[in-house]
TIGUPA-532698 format. One record per residue (C-alpha): z, x, y. Coordinates in pm, whole numbers, plus 50000, padded with zeros to 5 digits. Each point is the difference from the previous one (the first is absolute). Layout:
+-------+-------+-------+
!     w !     u !     v !
+-------+-------+-------+
!     Z !     X !     Y !
...
+-------+-------+-------+
//
This chain:
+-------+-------+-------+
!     w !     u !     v !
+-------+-------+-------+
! 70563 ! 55798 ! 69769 !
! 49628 ! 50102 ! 50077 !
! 49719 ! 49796 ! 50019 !
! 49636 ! 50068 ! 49885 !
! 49872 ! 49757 ! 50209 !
! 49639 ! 50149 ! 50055 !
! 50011 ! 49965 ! 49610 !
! 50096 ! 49662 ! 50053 !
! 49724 ! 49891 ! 50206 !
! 49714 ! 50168 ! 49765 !
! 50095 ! 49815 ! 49719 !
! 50002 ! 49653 ! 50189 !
! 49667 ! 50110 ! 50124 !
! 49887 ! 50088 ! 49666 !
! 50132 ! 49713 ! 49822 !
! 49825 ! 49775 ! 50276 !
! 49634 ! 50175 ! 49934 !
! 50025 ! 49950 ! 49592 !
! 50094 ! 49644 ! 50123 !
! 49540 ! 50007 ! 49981 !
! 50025 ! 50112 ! 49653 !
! 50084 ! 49742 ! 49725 !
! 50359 ! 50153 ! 49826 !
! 50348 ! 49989 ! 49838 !
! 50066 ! 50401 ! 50031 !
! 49901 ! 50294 ! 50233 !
! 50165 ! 50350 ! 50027 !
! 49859 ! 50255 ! 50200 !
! 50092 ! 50370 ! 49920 !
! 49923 ! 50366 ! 50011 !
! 49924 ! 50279 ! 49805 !
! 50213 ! 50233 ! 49859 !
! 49972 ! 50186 ! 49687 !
! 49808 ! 49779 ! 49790 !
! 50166 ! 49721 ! 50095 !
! 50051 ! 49695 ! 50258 !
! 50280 ! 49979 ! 50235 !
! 50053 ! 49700 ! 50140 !
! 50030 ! 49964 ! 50399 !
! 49964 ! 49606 ! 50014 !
! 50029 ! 49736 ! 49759 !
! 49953 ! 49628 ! 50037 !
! 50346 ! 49893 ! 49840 !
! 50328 ! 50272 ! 49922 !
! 50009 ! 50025 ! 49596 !
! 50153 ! 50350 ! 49845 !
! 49609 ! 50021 ! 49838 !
! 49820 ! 50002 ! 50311 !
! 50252 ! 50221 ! 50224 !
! 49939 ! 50323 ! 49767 !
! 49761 ! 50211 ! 49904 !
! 49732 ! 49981 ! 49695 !
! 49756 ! 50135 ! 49875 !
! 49561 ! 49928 ! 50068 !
! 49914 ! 49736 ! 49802 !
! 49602 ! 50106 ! 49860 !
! 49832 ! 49737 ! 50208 !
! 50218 ! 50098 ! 50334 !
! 49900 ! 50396 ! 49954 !
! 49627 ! 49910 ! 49947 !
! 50022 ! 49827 ! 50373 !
! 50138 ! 50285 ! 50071 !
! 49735 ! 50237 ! 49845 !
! 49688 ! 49803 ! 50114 !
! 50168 ! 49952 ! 50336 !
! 49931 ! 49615 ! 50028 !
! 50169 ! 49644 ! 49875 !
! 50041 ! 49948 ! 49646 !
! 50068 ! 49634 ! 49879 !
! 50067 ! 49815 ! 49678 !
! 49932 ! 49678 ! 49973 !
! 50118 ! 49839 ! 49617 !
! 49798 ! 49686 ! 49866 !
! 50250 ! 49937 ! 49742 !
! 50385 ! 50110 ! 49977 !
! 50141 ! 50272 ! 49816 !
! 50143 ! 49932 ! 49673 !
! 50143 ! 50275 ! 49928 !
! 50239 ! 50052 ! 50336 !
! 50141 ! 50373 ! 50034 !
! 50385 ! 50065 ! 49966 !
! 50197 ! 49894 ! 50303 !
! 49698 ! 49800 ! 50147 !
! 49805 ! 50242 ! 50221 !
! 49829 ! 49824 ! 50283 !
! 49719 ! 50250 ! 49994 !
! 49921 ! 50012 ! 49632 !
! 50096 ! 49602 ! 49939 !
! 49878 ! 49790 ! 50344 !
! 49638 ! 49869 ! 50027 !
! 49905 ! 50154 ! 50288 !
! 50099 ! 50319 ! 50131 !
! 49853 ! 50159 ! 50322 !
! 50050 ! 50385 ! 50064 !
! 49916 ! 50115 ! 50388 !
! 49990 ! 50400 ! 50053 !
! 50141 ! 50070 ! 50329 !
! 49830 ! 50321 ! 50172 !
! 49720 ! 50017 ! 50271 !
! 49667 ! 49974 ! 49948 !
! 49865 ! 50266 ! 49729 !
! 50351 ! 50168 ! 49987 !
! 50210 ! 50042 ! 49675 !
! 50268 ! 49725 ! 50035 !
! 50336 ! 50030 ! 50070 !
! 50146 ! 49675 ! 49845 !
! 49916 ! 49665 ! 49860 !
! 50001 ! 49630 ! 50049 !
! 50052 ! 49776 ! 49710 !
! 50000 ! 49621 ! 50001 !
! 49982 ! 49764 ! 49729 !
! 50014 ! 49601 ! 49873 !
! 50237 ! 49901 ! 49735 !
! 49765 ! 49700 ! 49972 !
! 49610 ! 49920 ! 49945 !
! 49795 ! 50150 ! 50266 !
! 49651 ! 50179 ! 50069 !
! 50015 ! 50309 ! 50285 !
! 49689 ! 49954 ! 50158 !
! 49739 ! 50297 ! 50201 !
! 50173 ! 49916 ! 50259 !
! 50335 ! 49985 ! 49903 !
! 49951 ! 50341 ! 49868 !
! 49846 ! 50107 ! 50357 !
! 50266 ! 49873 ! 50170 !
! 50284 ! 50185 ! 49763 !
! 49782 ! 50329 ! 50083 !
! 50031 ! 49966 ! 50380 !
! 50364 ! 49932 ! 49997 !
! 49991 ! 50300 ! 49785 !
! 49821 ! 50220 ! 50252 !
! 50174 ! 49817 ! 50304 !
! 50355 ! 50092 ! 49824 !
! 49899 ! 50388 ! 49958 !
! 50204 ! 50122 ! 50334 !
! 50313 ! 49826 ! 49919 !
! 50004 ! 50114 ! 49644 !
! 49921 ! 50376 ! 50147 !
! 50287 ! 49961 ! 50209 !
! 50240 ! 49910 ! 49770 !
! 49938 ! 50212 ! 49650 !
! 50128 ! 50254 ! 50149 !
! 50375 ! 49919 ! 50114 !
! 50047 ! 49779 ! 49759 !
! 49867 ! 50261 ! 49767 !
! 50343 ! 50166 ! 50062 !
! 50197 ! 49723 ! 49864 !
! 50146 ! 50007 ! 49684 !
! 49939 ! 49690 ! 49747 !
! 50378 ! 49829 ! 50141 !
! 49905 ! 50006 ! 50367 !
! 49627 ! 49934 ! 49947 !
! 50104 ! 49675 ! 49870 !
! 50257 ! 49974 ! 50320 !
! 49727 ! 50041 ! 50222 !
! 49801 ! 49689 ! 49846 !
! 50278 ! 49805 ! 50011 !
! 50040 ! 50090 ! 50362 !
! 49660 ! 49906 ! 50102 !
! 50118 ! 49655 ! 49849 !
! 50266 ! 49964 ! 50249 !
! 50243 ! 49998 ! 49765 !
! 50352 ! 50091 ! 50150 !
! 50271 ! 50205 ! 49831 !
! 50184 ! 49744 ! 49735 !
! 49615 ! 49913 ! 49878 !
! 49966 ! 50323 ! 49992 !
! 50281 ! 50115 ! 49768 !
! 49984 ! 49649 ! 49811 !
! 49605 ! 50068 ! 49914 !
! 50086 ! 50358 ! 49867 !
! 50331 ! 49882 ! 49880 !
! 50150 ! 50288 ! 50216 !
! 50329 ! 50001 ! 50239 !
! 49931 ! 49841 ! 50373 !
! 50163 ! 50374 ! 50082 !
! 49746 ! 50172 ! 49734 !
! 49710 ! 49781 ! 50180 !
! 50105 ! 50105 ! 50326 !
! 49922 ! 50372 ! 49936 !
! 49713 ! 49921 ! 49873 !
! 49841 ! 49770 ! 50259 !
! 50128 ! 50269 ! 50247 !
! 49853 ! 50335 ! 49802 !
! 49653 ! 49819 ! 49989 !
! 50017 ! 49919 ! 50350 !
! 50043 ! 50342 ! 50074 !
! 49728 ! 50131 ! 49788 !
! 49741 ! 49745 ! 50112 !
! 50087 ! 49967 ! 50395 !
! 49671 ! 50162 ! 50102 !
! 49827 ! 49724 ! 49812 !
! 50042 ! 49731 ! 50305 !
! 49754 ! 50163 ! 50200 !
! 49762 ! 50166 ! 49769 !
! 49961 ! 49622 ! 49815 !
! 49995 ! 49811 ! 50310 !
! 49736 ! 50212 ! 50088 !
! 49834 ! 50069 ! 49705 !
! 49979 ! 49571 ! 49908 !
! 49700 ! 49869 ! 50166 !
! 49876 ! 49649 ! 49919 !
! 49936 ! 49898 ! 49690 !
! 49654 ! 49798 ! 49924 !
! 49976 ! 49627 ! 50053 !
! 49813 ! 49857 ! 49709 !
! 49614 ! 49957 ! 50121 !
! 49970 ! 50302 ! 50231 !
! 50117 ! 50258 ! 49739 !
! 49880 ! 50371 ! 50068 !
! 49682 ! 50114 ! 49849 !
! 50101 ! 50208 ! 49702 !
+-------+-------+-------+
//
């Protein structure tokens, strides 16, 4: 079987730089259509490894090209169907990622199942990751832009490190049927290595941010 291990390696990078940012959630996608496809996630759920569409608050940070937060003084009583993180946590942070003045090509969203406040600089902080993040998310819309929706969601579970049987017991597929899978988005996305390991610089270290 394959492995995505530049894919890998970003999200632990990732993951490590929202370790700055108070949070219970973060997925970081790109744009396609209207909607948000998921590259990296911070835990595997069915929810979080497909596509969906803008929520309003996440297409006006996309629209006024800059962080968007909300921060809840009291809790929703009235909860949406299903429990939507974005519509029912108290704070929600949304993070275009694009250079500098440049429509953006994806988005960062993290958010706090509990009480909290998102500070200025919080919100600066999202919206240099954001920026920072712009190259890798360039580099990867494409190929995995020629994924359908079944090996899109192999490919996340890849960059998990998830072998075969995890594989076929997360999508409740054959370890055979998993196989072919893991090996046809290998295939597609074997250019990636070098174009992400190049593409990746380092992310911002909270308190030396980049000027936005």
């Amino acid at each position: 079987m394959g492995q995505l291990p530049d894919l890998q390696e970003a999200r632990r990078r990732l993951g490590l730089a929202l370790d700055a940012l108070c949070h219970d959630r973060w997925v970081l996608g790109y744009l396609r259509g209207g909607s948000l496809q998921p590259i990296a996630a911070s835990e595997i759920t069915p929810r979080l490894l497909q596509g969906r569409p803008l929520a309003p608050l996440s297409r006006r940070a996309l629209y006024e090209k800059r962080p968007v937060v909300v921060n809840s003084v009291i809790e929703n009583p009235n909860p949406s169907n299903g429990y939507d993180w974005e519509l029912d946590w108290p704070a929600v942070l949304y993070a275009p990622v694009g250079e500098i003045g440049q429509r953006p090509i994806g988005l960062l969203t993290v958010g706090c199942r509990r009480d909290h406040w998102y500070t200025d600089a919080d919100v600066h902080y999202a919206g240099s990751l954001g920026i920072t993040l712009a190259p890798m998310v360039a580099a990867l819309r494409r190929p995995l832009g020629r994924l359908n929706e079944t090996e899109h969601e192999v490919a996340q579970l890849l960059s998990y490190g998830l072998s075969e049987p995890e594989i076929a017991r997360a999508m409740k597929v054959s370890e055979r049927r998993a196989r072919v899978l893991a090996d046809e988005v290998t295939r597609k996305l074997r250019i990636v290595s070098i174009e992400v390991g190049l593409a990746f610089p380092e992310l911002p270290v909270r308190g030396r941010e980049l000027r936005l």
